[in-house]
Residue, then its C-alpha position, 0 to 999 in steps of 0.5 A: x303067877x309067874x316070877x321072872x328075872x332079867x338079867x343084863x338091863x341094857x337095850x334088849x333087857x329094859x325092852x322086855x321089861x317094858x313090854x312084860x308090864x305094857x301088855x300084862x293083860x294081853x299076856x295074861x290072856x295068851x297064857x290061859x290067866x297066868x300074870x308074868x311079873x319081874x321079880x328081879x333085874x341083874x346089873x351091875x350099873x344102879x337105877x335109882x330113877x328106875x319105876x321099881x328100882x327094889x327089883x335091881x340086884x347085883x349079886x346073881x345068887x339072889x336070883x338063882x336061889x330063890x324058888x319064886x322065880x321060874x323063867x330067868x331071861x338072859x339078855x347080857x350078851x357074849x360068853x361070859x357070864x352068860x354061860x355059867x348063869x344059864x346053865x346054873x338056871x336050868x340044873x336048878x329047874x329054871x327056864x332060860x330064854x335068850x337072845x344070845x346068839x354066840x352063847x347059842x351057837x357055842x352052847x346051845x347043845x349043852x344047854x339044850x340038853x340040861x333043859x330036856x333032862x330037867x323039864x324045863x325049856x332053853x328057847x332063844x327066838x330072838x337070838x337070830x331075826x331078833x323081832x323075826x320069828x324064825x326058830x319056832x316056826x321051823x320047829x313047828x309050823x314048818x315040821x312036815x316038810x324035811x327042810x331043803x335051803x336056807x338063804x338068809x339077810x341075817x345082819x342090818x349092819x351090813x345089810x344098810x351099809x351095801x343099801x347106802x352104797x347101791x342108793x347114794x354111790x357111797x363107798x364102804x367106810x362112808x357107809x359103815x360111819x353113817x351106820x355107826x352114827x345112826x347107831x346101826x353099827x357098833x363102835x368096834x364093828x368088826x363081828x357084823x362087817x367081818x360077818x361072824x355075827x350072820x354066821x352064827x345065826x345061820x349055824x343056828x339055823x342049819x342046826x336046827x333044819x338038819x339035826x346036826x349041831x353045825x360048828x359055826x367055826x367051820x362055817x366058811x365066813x367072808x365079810x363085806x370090807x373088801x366090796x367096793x362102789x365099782x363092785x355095786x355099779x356092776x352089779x347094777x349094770x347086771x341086774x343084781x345087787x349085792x348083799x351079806x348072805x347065809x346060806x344053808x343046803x341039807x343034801x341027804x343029811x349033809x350040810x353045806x353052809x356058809x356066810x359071804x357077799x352074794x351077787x343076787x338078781x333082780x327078782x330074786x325074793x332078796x334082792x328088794x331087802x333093804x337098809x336095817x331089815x333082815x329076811x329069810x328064804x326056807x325051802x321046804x320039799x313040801x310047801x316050797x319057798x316061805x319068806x320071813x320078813x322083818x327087822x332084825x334087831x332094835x329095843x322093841x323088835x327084839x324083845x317082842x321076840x325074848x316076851x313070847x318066849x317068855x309066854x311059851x315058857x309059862x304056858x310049859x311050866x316043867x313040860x320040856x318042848x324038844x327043840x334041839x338039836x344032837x352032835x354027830x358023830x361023824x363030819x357031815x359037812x359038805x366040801x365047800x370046794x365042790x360045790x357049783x356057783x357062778x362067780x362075779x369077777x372083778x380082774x385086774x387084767x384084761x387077760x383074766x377073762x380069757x381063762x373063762x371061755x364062757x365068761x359074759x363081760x360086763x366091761x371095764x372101768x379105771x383099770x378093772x374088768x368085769x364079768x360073769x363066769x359060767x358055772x362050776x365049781x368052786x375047785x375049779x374057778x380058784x384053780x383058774x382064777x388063782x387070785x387075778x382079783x376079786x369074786x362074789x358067788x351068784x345067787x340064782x334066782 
């Protein structure tokens, strides 16, 4: 029998309690007969009405020292004490399973390198598609193929704000109060509109598809609040829409990542991505192009992803799997400067487009013109449009 502990007993935590006891049998069969149970559940809130309210604890040792418990899973959220709960687990020979995306990409490095020198596993599927498997397959199924990109819709906050404003015509803070009402967006909604959050999951990613521990604070990042209806309504004159993208390039062992607003064709395979759901583009120089498709965040969703974690976890009891990645030595990161794209402009005067001989007009409205600029790169579009305005980059199809 394998003993776990949970700590933080919020949305995702409750979910994986749920599913650990919903489907015990089934679980048991996928680890070859060992039954996962939940011997304690940390927080700082009571329960009394709780099935097994014996299981909750508020003191963190109870479960760090007791030797029945071999997979601690650490669904709290943010830094502190996340941290310092998970790294005391695995110097004490436990596993740890999160869905912590900001520990991850603060400390997945650290942690990573504990569970490898203990024999023990540090794994966090659901730390950046939440219900969408992503992280094992890059480590696995996609490990022949030296991974070349990766775009990603990696938020469903933002992902269902710009969806209402293509949809409806709603405009963005009428689309972020409908989010917070449906409970898609948080109160303070700052790290997925700002888009901190899709950042650090596609630093996680980049990470791991280049070996190289990926800084997400050097990670260019731009939100959406500065997108607008009329931005949408041209973008659909243009046949495109427009969506939160992170996107990861690994040129000769160097990285180009970033987080922004993409202006992305009809036809594109993330151009149809809508509302809460999330999506992955990998492109491998072997198989191609591979698609992971789902929703991004949710009770259930995300902790299907922490359970099989789990499962994996009982399956290598005390066999360390290597999922890691190393810090370089040197800096590895492409200049973002360099590097070509074509820009969607929104001028704040006619004379702007003029600067770009090559430019294709998509006309004008209340004082604003469109178009599309020709490619180059990003140097050179900053130097000539020297802030006449607003951009979004272009994926291409």
């Amino acid at each position: 029998m394998i003993k776990a502990a949970i700590l933080g007993y919020g949305v995702v935590g409750s979910g994986v309690y749920e599913i650990i006891h919903k489907n015990e049998k089934s679980i048991s069969r996928k680890t070859g007969g060992k039954t996962i149970t939940v011997k304690h559940i940390l927080d700082l809130r009571d329960f009394p009405d709780h099935e097994q309210p014996e299981l909750f604890t508020k003191n963190y040792e109870d479960i760090l020292h007791d030797p029945e418990v071999s997979i601690v899973v650490e669904v709290m959220g943010g830094l502190k004490p996340a941290y310092e709960y998970s790294k005391a687990a695995l110097l004490a020979g436990k596993n740890v399973i999160t869905s912590n995306k900001e520990l991850v990409a603060e400390h997945g490095t650290e942690l990573m390198a504990i569970a490898k020198e203990h024999d023990v596993n540090y794994l966090f599927e659901a730390s950046v598609g939440g219900g969408i498997p992503i992280i094992r397959p890059l480590n696995q199924c996609l490990a022949a193929n030296e991974i070349e990109e990766i775009y990603g819709i990696l938020n469903g906050t933002t992902n269902y704000i710009l969806t209402k404003m293509v949809a409806e015509g709603a405009d963005f803070d009428g689309a972020l109060s409908e989010a917070q009402r449906l409970g898609y967006a948080e109160r303070n909604p700052e790290a997925d509109v700002e888009g901190y959050d899709a950042c650090r999951k596609i630093a996680i990613l980049a990470s791991l598809a280049s070996g190289k521990y990926v800084n997400w604070r050097n990670v260019p990042t731009e939100g959406i609040t500065k997108i607008t209806r009329s931005d949408v309504a041209f973008a659909e004159k243009y046949h495109a829409v427009i969506k939160l993208v992170g996107a990861a390039k690994i040129v000769d062992g160097e990285v180009y990542c970033r987080v922004s607003p993409m202006v992305i064709p009809a036809g594109h395979q993330l151009s149809e991505v809508n509302d809460v759901f999330n999506a992955i583009l990998v492109k491998g120089d072997s198989i191609g192009d591979v698609m992971f498709y789902g929703r991004g965040a949710g009770k259930l969703p995300t902790a299907s992803a922490v359970v099989a974690d789990v499962i994996d976890a009982a399956k290598h009891i005390h066999i360390n799997k290597f999922i890691t990645w190393k810090e370089a030595k040197e800096d590895f990161m492409i200049d973002p400067e360099t590097v070509t794209s074509r820009y969607f402009v929104r001028a704040n005067s006619e004379g702007v487009m003029d600067s770009f001989p090559n430019a294709e007009s998509l006309g004008n409205e209340n004082g604003e013109w469109f178009f599309v600029t020709e490619e180059m790169t990003e140097a050179e579009f900053k130097k000539v449009f020297a802030d006449r305005g607003a951009f979004i980059r272009v994926l291409e199809a």
